[in-house]
Backbone as ProteinMPNN parsed JSONL, in Angstrom:
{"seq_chain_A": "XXXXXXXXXXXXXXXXXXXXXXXXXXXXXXXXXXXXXXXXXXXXXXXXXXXXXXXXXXXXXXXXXXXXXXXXXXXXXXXXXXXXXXXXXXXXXXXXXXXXXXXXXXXXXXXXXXXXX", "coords_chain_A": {"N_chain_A": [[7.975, -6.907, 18.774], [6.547, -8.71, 17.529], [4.035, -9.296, 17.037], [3.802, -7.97, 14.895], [3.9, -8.787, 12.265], [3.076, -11.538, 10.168], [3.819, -13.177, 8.348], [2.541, -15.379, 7.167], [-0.236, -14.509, 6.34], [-2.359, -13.625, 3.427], [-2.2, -11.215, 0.613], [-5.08, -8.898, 0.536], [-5.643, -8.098, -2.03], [-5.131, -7.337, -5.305], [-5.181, -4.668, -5.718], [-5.739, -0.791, -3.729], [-7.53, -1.529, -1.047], [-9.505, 0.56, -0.026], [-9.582, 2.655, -1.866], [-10.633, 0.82, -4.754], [-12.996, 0.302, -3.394], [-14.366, 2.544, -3.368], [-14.147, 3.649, -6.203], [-11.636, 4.79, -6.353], [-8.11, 5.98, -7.671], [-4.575, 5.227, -7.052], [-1.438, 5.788, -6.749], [1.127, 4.034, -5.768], [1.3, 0.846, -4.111], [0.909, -0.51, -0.509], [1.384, -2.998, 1.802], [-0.111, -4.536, 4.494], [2.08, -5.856, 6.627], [1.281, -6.825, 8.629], [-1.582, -7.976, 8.419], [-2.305, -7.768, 5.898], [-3.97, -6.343, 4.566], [-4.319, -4.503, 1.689], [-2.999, -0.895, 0.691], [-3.147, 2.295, -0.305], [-0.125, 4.343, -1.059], [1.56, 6.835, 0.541], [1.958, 8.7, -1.149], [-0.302, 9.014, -2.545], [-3.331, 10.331, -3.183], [-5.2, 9.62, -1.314], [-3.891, 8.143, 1.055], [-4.664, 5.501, 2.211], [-2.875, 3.309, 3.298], [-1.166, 4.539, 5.379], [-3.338, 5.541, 6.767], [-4.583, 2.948, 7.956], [-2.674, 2.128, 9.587], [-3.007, 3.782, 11.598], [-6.031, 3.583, 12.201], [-5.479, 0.231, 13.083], [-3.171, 0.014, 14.342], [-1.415, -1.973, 12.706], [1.744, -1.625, 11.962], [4.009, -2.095, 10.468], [4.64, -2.204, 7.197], [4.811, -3.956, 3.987], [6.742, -2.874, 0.368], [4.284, -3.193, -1.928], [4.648, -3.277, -4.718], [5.423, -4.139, -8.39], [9.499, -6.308, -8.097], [10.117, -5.059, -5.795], [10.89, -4.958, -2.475], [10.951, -3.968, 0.15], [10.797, -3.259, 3.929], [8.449, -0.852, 5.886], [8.393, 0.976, 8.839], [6.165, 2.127, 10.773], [5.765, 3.158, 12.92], [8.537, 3.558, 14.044], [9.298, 5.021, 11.968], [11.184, 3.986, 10.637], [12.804, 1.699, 7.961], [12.241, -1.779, 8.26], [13.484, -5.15, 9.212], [12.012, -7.255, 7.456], [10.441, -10.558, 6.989], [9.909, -12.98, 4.095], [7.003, -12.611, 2.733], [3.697, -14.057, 2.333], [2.471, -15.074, -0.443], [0.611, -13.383, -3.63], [3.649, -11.35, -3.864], [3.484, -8.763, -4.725], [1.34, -6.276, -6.875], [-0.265, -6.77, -10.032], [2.211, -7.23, -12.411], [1.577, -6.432, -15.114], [-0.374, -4.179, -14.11], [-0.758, -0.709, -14.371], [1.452, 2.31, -13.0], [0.388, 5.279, -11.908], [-2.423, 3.891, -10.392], [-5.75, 1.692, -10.998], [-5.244, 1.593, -14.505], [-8.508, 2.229, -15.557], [-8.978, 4.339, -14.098], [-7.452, 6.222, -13.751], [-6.92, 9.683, -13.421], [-6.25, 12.02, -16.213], [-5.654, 14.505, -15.631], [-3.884, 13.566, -13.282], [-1.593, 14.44, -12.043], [-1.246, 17.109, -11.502], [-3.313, 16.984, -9.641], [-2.051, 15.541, -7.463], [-0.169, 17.705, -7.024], [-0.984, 19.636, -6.347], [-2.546, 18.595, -3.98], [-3.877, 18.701, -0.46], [-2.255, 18.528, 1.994]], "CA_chain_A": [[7.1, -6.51, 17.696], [6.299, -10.23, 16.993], [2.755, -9.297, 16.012], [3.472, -6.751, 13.587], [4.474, -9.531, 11.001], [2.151, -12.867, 9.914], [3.832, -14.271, 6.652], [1.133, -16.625, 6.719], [-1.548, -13.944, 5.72], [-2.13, -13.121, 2.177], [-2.733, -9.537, 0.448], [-6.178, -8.323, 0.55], [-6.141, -8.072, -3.2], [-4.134, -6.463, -6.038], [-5.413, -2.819, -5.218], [-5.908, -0.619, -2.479], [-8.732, -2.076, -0.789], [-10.755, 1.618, -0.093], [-9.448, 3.16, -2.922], [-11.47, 0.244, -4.875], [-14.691, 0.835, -2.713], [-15.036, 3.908, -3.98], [-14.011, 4.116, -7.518], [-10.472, 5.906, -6.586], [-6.999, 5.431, -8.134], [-3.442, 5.365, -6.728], [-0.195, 6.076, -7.337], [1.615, 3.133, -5.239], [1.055, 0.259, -2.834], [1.796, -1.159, 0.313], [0.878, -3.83, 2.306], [0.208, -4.765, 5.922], [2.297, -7.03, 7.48], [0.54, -7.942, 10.22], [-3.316, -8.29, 8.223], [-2.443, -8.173, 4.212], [-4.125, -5.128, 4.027], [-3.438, -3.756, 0.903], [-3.239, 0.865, 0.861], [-1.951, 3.552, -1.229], [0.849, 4.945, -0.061], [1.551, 8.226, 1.019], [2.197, 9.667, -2.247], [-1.342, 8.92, -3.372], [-4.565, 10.83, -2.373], [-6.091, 8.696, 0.134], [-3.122, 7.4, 2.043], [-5.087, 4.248, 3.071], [-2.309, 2.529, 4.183], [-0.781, 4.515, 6.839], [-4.668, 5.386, 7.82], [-4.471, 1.566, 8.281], [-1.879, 1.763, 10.957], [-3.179, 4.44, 12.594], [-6.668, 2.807, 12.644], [-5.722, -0.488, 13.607], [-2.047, -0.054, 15.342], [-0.334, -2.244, 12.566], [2.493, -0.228, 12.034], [4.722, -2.585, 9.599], [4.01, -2.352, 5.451], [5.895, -4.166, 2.385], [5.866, -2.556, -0.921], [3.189, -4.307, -2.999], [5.322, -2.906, -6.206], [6.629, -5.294, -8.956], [10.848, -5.943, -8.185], [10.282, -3.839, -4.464], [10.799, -5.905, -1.13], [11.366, -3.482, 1.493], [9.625, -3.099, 4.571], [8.661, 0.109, 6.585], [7.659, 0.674, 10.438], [5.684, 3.533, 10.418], [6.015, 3.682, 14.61], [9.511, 3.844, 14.134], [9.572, 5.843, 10.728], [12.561, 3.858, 10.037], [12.869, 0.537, 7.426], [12.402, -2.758, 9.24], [13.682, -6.135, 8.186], [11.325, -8.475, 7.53], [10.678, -12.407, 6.365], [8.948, -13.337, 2.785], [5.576, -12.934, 3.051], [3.047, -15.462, 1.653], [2.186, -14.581, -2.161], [2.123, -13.12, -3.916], [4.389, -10.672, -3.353], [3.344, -7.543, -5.612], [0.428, -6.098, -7.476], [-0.33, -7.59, -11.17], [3.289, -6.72, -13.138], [0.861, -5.264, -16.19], [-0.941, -2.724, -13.74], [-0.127, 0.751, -14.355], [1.287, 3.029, -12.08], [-0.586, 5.345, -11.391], [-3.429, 2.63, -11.276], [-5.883, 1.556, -12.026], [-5.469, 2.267, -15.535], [-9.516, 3.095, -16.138], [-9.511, 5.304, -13.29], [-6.733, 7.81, -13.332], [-7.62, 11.007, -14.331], [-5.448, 12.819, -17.373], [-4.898, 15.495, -14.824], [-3.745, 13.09, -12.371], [-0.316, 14.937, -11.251], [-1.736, 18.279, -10.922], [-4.022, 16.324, -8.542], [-0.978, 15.237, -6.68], [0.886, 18.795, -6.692], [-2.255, 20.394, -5.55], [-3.218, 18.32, -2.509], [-3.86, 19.387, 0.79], [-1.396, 18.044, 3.504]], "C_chain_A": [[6.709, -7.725, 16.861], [4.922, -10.002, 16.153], [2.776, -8.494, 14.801], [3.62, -7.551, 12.001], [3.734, -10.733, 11.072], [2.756, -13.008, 8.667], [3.192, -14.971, 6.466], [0.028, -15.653, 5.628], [-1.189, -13.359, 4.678], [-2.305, -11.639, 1.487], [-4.328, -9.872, 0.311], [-6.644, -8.305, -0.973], [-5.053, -7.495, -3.678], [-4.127, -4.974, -6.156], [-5.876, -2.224, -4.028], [-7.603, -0.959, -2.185], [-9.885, -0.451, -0.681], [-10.465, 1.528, -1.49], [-10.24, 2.308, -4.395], [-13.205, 0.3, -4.817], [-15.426, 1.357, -3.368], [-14.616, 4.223, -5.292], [-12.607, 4.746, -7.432], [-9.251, 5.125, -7.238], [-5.743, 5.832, -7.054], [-2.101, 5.84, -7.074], [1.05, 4.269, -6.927], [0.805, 2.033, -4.274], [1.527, -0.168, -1.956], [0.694, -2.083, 1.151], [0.738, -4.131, 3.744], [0.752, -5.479, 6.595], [1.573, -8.009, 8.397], [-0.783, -9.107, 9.28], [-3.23, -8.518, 6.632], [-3.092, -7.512, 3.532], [-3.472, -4.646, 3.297], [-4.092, -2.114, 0.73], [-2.567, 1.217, 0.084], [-1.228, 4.418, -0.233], [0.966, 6.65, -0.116], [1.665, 9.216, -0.179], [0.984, 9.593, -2.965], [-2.233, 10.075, -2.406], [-4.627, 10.703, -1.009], [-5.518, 8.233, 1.205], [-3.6, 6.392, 2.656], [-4.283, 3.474, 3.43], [-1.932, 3.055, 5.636], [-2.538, 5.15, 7.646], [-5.059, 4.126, 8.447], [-4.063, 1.313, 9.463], [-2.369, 2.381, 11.405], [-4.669, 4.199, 13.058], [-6.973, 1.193, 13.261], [-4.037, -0.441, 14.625], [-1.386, -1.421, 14.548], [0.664, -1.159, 11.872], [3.781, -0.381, 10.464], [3.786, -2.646, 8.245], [5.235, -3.14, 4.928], [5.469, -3.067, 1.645], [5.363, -3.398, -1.333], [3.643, -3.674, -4.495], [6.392, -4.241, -6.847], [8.564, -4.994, -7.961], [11.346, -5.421, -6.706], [9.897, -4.664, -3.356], [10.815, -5.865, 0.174], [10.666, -2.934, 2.237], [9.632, -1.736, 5.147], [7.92, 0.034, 7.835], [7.376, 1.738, 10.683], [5.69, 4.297, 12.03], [7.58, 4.348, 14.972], [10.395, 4.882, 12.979], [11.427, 5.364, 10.17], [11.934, 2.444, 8.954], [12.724, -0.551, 8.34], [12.658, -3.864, 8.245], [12.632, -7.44, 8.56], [11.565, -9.645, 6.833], [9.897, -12.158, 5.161], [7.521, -13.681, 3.553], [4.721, -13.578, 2.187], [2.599, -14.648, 0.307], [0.451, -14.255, -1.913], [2.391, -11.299, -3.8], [4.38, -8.938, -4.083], [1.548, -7.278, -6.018], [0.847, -6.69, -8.858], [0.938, -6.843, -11.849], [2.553, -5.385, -14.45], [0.03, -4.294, -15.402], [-0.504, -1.685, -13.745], [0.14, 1.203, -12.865], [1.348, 4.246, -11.895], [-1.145, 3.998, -11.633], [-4.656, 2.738, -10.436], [-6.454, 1.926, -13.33], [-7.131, 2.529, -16.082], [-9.651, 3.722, -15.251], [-8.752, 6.216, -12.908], [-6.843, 8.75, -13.914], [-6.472, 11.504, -15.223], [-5.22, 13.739, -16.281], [-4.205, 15.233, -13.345], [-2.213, 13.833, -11.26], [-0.227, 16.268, -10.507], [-2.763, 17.795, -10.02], [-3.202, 16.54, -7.083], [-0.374, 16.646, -6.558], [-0.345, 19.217, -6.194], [-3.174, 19.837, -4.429], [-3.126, 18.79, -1.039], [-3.385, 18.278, 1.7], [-1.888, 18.499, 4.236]], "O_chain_A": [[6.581, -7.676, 15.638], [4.708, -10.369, 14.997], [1.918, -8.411, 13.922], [3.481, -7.019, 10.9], [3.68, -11.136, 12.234], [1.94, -12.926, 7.75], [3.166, -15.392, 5.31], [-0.373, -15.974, 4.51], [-0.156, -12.697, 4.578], [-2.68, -10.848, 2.352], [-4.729, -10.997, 0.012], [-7.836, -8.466, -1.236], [-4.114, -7.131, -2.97], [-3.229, -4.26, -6.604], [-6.421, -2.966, -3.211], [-8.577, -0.708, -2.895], [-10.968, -0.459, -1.265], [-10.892, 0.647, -2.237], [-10.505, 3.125, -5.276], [-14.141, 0.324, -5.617], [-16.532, 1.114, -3.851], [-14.801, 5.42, -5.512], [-12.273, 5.304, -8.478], [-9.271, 3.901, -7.365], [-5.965, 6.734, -6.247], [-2.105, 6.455, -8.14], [1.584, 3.609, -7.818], [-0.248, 2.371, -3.734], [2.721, -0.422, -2.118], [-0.526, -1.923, 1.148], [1.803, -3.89, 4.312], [0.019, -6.0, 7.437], [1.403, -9.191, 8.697], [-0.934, -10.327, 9.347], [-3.974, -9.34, 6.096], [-3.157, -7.61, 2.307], [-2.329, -4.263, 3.547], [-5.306, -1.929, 0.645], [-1.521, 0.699, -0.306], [-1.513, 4.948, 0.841], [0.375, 7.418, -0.874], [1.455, 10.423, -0.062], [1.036, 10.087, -4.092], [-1.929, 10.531, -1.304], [-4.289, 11.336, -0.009], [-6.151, 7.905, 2.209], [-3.087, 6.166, 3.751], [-4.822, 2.585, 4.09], [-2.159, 2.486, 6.704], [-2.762, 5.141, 8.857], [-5.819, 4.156, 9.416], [-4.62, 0.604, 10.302], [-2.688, 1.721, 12.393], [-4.863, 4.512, 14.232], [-8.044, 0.812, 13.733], [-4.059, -1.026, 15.708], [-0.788, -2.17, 15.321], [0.336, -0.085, 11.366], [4.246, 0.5, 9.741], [2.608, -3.0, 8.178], [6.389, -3.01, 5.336], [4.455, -2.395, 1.833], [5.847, -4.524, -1.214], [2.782, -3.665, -5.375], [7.338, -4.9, -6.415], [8.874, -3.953, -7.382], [12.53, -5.334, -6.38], [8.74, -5.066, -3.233], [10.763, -6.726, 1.053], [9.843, -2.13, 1.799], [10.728, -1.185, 5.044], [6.991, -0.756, 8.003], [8.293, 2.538, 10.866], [5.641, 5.498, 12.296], [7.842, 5.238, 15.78], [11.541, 5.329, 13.021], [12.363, 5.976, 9.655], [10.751, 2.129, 9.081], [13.155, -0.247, 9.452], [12.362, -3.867, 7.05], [12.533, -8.22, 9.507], [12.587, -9.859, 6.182], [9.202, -11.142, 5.143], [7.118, -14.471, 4.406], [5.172, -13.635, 1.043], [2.449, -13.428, 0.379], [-0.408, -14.481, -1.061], [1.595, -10.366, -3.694], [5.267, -8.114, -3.864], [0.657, -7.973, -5.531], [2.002, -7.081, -9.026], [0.737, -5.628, -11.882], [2.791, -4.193, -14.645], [-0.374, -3.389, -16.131], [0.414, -1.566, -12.933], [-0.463, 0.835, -11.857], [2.499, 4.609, -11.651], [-0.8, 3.175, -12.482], [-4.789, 3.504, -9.481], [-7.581, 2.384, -13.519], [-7.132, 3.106, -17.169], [-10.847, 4.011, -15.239], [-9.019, 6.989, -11.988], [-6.874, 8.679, -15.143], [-5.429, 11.237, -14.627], [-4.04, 13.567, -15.976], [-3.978, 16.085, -12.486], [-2.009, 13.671, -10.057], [0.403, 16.587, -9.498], [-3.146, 18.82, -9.454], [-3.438, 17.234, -6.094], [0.123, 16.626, -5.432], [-0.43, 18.72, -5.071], [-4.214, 20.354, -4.019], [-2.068, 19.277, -0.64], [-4.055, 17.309, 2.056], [-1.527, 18.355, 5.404]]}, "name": "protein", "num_of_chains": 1, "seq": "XXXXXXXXXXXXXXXXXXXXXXXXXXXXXXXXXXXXXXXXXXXXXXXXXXXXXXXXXXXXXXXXXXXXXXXXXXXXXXXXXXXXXXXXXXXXXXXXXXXXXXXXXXXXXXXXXXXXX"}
């Protein structure tokens, strides 16, 4: 699983790259190992990260959360251990989370309890 990991490549940015696009907010992030793709994670809306893996087949994320270093392998639905990946290593410490803070809605949790799996 040599390719699933590039510490060379940097994040994509400090927010999820759709979720951006289009005006949306998050709850969390994660990152792509392989590409630096940065997604909201499964507890958000949009899930653009693991739509990530399953549109390009990488399969490894970091968290992109201040303090949070641990990787996941979404082929193997287990943790994987990875190397330091090239900076930096989080989203901005002052970004909210939810984020970002001008775009989460006041009813943002009843959002979240009321989504369709």
């Amino acid at each position: 699983m040599s390719d699933a990991v590039d510490p060379t490549v940097p994040p994509s940015g400090a927010g999820c790259v759709e979720c951006d696009a289009a005006g949306g907010w998050w709850v969390h992030l994660r990152r792509c190992a392989a590409c630096g793709h940065v997604g909201c994670c499964d507890d958000s809306l949009a899930r653009h990260a693991a739509a990530h893996w399953r549109s390009t087949g990488h399969p490894v994320i970091q968290s992109f959360e201040p303090g949070e270093d641990w990787f996941w392998d979404y082929s193997a639905d287990a943790y994987y251990e990875g190397p330091e990946l090239a900076a930096p290593d989080s989203h901005p410490e002052d970004q909210p989370v939810p984020g970002p803070r001008s775009r989460v809605p006041g009813d943002w949790m009843t959002q979240l309890r009321h989504r369709s799996d």
